[in-house]
C-alpha positions as CSV (number, residue, x, y, z in Angstrom):
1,X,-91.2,7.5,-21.2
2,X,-94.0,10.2,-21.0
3,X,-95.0,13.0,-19.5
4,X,-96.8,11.1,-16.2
5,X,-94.0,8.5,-16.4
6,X,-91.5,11.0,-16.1
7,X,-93.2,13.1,-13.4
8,X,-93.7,9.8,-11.3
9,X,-90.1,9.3,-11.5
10,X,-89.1,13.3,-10.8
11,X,-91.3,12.9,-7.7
12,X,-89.5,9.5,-6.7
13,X,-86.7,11.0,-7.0
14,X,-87.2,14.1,-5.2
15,X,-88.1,11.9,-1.8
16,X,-84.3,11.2,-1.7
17,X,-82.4,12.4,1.8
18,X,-79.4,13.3,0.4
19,X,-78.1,14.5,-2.7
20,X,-76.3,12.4,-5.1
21,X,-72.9,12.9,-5.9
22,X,-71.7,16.1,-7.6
23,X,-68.8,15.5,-9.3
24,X,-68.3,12.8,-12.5
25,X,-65.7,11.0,-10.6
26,X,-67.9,10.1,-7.6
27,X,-70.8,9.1,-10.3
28,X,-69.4,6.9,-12.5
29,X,-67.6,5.0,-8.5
30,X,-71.4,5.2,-7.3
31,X,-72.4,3.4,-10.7
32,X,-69.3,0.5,-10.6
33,X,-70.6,0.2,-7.0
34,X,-73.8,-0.5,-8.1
35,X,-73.0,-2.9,-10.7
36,X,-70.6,-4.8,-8.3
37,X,-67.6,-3.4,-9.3
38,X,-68.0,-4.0,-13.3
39,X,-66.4,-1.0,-15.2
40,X,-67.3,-3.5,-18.3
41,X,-71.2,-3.0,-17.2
42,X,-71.1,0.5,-16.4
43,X,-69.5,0.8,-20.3
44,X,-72.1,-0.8,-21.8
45,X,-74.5,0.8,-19.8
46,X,-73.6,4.5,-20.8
47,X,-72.2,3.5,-24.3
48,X,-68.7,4.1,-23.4
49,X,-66.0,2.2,-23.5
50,X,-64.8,0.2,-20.2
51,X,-61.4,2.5,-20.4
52,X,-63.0,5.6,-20.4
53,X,-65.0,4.5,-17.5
54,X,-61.4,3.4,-15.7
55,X,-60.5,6.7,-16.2
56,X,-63.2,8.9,-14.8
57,X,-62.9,6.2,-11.4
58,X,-59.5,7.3,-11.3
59,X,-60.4,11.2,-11.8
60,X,-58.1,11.2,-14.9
61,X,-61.4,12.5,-16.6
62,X,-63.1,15.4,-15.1
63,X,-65.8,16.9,-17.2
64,X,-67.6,15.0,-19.4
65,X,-69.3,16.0,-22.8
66,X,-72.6,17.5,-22.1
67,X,-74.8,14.6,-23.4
68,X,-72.6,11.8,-21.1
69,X,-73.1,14.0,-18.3
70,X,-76.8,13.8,-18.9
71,X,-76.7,10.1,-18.6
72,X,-74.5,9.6,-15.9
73,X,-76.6,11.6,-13.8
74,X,-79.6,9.6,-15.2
75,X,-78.5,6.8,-14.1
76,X,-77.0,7.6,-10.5
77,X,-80.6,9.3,-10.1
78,X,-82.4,6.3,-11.2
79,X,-80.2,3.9,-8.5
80,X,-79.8,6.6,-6.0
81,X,-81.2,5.3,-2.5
82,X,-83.5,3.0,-3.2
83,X,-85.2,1.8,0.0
84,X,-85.7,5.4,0.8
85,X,-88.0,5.9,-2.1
86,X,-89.4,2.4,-2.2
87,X,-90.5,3.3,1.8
88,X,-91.9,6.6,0.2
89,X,-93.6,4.9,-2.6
90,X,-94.6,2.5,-0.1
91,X,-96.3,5.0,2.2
92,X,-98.1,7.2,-1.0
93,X,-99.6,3.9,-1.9
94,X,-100.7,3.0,2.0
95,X,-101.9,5.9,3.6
96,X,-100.3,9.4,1.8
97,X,-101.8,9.2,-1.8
98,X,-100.5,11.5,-4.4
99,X,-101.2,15.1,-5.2
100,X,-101.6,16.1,-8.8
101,X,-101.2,19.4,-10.6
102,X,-101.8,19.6,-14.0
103,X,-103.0,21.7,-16.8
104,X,-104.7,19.6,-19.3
105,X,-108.3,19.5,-21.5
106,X,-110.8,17.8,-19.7
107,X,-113.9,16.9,-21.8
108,X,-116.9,14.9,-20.5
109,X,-119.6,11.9,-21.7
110,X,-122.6,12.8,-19.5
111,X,-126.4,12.6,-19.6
112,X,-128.0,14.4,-22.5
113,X,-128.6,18.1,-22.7
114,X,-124.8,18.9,-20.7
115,X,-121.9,20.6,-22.4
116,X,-119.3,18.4,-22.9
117,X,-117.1,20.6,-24.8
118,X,-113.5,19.9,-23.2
119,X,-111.9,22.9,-22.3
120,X,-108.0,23.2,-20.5
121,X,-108.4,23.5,-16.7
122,X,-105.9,23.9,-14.2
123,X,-106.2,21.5,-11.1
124,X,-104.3,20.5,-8.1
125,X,-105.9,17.8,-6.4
126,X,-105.1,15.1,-4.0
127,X,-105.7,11.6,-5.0
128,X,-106.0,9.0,-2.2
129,X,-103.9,5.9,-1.7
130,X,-105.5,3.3,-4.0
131,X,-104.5,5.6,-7.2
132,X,-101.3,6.1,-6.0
133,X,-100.5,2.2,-5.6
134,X,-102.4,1.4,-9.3
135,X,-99.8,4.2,-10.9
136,X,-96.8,2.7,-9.2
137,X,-97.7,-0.7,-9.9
138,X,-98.5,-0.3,-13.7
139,X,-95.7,1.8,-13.9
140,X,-93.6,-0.8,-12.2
141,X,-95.3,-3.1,-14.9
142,X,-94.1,-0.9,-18.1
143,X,-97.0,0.2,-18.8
144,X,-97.7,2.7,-21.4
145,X,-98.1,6.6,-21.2
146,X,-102.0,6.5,-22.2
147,X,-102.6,3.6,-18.8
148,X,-101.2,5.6,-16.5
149,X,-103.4,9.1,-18.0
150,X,-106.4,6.7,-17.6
151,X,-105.2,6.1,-14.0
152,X,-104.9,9.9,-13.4
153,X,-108.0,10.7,-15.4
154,X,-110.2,8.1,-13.1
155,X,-109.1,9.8,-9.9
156,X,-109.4,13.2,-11.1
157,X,-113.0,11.8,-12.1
158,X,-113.9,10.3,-8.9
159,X,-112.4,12.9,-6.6
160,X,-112.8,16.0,-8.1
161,X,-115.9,15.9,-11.1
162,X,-117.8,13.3,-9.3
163,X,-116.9,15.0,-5.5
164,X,-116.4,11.1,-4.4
165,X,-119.9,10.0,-6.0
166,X,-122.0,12.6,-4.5
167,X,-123.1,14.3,-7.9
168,X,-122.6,14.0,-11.7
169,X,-123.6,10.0,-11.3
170,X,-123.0,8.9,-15.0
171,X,-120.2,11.1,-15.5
172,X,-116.6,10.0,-17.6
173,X,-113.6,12.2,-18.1
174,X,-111.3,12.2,-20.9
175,X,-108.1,13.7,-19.8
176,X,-106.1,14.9,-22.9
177,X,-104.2,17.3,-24.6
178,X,-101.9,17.6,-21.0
179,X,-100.3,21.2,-21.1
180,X,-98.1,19.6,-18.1
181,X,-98.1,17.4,-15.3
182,X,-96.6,17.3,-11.9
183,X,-96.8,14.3,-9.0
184,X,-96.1,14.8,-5.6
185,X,-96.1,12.1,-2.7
């Protein structure tokens, strides 16, 4: 995924209550629990093979190589409390909305005789529920990295360049060359 894509699902994540499991042991049980008790699924899952899974279960295996690790923890973090974060994702979308900070080039299409030379800008900015629930639900959708930037790039239009349609009327932002991006709900 992208850089919005994965900064919607860093922010997901971080509305989790507890921490997920520490040890490789009690994430690979976590993911066989998930999967209904299928060390088979779990294998194919992390492109392993069903034994090795058996044996981190049994704590026969303790460490694993750095790039399993990776996606073991990827994976418990992806699964990890999900009606916590769906009830967080729920309440961004209803009545919260979704705080952006990002450091990208702005440029703008506006009436004749403005600048529109982009130029990078640093901006925080609160965005209110109804942007929030489009970027859940595209995301939820699979939509690509440039949808959800026009999602983004609206809001930051409306909200902050157009001040919520009391100036710059025929205004349109182009959001690009994104430095980085961080979501927060």
């Amino acid at each position: 995924m992208g850089m919005l894509g994965d900064s919607l699902d860093k922010a997901t994540a971080a509305t989790a209550t507890r921490p997920i499991p520490k040890s490789a042991g009690a994430q690979m049980r976590y993911l066989v629990r998930q999967h209904k008790g299928s060390t088979k699924a779990v294998a194919q899952l992390l492109g392993i093979s069903q034994r090795t899974v058996e044996r981190y279960v049994k704590d026969q295996i303790r460490r694993p190589r750095p790039d399993l690790g990776a996606r073991i923890q990827r994976e418990v973090r992806k699964r990890w409390q999900p009606r916590v974060r769906q009830k967080a994702q729920q309440r961004a979308a209803t009545t919260d909305g979704i705080t952006v900070e990002t450091r990208a080039r702005f440029g703008f299409t506006a009436a004749p005789g403005t600048t529109d030379d982009g130029r990078m800008r640093l901006l925080t900015q609160h965005l209110p529920p109804q942007y929030a629930a489009r970027l859940f639900d595209a995301q939820a959708a699979g939509a690509p990295e440039q949808q959800l930037q026009n999602i983004v790039a609206e809001g930051l239009q409306e909200i902050y360049f157009k001040d919520h349609g009391r100036r710059a009327d025929g205004l349109l932002v182009e959001f690009t060359d994104i430095d980085y991006v961080e979501l927060d709900f």
